[in-house]
Backbone as a chain_set.jsonl record, in Angstrom:
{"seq": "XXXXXXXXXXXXXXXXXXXXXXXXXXXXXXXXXXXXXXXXXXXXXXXXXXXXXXXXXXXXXXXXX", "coords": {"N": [[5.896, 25.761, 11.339], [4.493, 23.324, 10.984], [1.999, 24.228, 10.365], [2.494, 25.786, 7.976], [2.728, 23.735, 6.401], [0.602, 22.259, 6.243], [-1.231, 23.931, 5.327], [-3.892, 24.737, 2.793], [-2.76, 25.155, -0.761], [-2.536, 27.87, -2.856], [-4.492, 28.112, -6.072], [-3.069, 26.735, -8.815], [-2.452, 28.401, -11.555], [-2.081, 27.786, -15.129], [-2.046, 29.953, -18.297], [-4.489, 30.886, -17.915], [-6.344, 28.544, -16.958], [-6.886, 26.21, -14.77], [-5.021, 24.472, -12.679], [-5.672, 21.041, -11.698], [-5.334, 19.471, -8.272], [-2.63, 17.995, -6.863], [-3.176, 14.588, -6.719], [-3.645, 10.773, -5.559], [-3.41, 8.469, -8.234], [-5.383, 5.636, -9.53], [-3.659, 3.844, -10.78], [-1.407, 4.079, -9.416], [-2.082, 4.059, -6.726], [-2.747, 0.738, -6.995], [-0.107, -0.546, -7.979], [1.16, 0.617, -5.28], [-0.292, -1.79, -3.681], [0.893, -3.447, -5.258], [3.588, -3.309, -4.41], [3.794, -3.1, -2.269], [1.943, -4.682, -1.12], [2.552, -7.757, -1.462], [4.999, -8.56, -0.983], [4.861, -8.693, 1.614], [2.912, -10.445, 1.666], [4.185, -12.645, 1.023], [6.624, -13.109, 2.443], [4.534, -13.288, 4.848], [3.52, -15.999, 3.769], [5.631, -17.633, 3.98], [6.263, -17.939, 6.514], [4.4, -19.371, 7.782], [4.38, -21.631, 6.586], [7.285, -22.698, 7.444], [6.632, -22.571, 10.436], [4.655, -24.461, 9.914], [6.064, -27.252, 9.185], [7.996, -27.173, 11.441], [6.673, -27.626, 13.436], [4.159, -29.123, 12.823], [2.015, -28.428, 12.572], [-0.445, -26.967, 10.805], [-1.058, -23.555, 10.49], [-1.825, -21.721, 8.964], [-3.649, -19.224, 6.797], [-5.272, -21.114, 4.88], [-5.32, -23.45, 5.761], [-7.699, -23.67, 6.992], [-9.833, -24.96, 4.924]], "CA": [[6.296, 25.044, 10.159], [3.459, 22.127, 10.454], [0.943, 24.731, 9.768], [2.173, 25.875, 7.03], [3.058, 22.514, 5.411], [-0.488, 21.598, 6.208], [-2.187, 24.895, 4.924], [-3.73, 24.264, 1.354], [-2.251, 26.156, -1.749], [-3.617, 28.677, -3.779], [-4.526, 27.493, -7.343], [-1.605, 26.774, -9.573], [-3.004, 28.443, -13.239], [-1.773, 27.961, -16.814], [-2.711, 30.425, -19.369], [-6.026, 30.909, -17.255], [-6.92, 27.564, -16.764], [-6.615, 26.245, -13.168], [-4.597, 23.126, -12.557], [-5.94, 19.764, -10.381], [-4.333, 19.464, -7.311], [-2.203, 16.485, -7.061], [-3.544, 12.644, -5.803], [-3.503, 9.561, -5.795], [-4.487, 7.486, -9.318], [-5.98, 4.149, -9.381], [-2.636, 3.198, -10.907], [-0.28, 4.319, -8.257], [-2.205, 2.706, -5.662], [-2.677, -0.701, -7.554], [1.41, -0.491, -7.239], [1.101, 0.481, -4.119], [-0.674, -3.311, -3.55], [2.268, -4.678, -5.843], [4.744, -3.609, -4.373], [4.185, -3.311, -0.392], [1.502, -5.831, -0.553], [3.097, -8.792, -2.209], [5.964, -8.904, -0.291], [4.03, -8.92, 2.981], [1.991, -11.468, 1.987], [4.826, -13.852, 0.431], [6.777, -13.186, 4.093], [3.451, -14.669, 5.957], [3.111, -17.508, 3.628], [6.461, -18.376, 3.958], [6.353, -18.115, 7.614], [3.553, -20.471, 7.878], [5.108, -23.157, 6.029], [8.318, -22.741, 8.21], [5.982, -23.047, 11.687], [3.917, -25.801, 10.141], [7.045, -27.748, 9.182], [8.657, -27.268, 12.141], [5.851, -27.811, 14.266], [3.798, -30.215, 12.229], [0.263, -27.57, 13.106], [-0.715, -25.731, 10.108], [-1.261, -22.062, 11.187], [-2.248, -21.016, 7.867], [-5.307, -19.208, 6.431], [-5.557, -22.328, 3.779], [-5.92, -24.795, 6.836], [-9.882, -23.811, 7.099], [-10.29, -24.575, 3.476]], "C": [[5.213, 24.029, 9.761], [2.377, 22.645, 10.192], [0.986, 24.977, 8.142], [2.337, 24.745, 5.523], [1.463, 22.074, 4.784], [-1.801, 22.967, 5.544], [-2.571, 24.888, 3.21], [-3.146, 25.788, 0.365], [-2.831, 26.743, -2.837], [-3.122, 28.091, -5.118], [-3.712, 27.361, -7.935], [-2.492, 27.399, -11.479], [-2.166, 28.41, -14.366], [-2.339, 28.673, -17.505], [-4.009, 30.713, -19.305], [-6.698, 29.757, -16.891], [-6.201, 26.877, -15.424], [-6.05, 24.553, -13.247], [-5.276, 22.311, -11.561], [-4.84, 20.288, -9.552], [-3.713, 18.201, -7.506], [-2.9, 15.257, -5.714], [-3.713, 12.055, -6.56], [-3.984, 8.853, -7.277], [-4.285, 6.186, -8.55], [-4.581, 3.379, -9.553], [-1.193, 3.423, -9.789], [-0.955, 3.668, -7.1], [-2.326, 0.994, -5.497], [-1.134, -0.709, -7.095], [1.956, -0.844, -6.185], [1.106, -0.876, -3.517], [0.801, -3.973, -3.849], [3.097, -4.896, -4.66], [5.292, -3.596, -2.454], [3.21, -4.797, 0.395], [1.418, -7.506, -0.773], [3.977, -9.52, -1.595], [5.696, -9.46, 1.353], [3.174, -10.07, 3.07], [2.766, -13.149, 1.569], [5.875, -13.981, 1.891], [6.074, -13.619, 5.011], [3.105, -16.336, 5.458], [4.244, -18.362, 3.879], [6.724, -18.663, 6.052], [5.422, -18.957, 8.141], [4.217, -21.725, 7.587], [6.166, -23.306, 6.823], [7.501, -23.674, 9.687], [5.146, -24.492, 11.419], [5.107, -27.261, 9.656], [7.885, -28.199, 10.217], [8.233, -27.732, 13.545], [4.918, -28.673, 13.704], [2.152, -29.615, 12.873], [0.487, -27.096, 11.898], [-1.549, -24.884, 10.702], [-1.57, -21.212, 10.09], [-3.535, -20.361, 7.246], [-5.567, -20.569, 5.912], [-5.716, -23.776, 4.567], [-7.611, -25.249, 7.011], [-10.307, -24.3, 6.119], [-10.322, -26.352, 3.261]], "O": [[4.944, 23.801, 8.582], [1.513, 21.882, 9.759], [0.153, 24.66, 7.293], [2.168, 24.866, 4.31], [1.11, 21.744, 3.652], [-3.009, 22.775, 5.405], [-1.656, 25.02, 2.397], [-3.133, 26.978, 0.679], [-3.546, 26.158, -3.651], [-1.985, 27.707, -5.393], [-3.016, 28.318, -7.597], [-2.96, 26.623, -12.312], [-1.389, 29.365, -14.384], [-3.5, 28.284, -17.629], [-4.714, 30.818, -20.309], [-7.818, 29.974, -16.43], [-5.014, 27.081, -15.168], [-6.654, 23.639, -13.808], [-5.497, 22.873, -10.488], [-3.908, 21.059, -9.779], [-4.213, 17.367, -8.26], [-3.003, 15.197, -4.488], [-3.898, 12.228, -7.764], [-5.208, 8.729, -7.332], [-3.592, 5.783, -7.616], [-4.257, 2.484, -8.773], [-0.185, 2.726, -9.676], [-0.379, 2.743, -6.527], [-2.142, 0.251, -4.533], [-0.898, -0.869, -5.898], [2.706, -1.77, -5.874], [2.105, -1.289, -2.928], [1.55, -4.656, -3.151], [3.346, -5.936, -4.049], [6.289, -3.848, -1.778], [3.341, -5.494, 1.402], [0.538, -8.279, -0.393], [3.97, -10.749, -1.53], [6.228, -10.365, 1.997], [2.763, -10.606, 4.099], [2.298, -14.28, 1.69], [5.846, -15.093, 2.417], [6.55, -14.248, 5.956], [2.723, -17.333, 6.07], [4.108, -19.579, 4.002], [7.353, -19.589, 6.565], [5.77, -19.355, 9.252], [4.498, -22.642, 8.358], [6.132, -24.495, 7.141], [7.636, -24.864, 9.968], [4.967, -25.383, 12.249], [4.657, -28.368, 9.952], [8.467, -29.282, 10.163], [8.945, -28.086, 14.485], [4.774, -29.425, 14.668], [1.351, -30.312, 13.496], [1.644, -26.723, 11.704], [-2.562, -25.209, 11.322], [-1.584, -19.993, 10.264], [-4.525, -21.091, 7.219], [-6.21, -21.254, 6.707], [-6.105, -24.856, 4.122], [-8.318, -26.253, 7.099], [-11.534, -24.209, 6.144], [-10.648, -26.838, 2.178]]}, "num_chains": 1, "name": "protein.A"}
């Protein structure tokens, strides 16, 4: 079964003209950023501010700065 998932597929044509295969655009991985790397990064800042609050250390990138 994982062979043939992983085995590529013969051309898909229209009317004689050969379709792309499908990947990634620029705009689906920008997204990507939005929407997995936004959240990830508003979950570490907020976890900083918690530890340096609670602990009175900032542990933050923005400490070096």
């Amino acid at each position: 079964m994982l062979q043939r998932m992983l085995a590529r597929r013969r051309a898909q044509t229209v009317m004689g003209h050969r379709l792309e295969e499908p990947h990634l655009t620029r705009t689906a991985v920008l997204w990507g950023f939005v929407i997995l790397g936004l959240p990830v990064l508003a979950l570490g800042m907020l976890l900083d501010l918690l530890i340096q609050w609670a602990t009175g250390h900032c542990v933050g990138l923005w400490c070096y700065f």
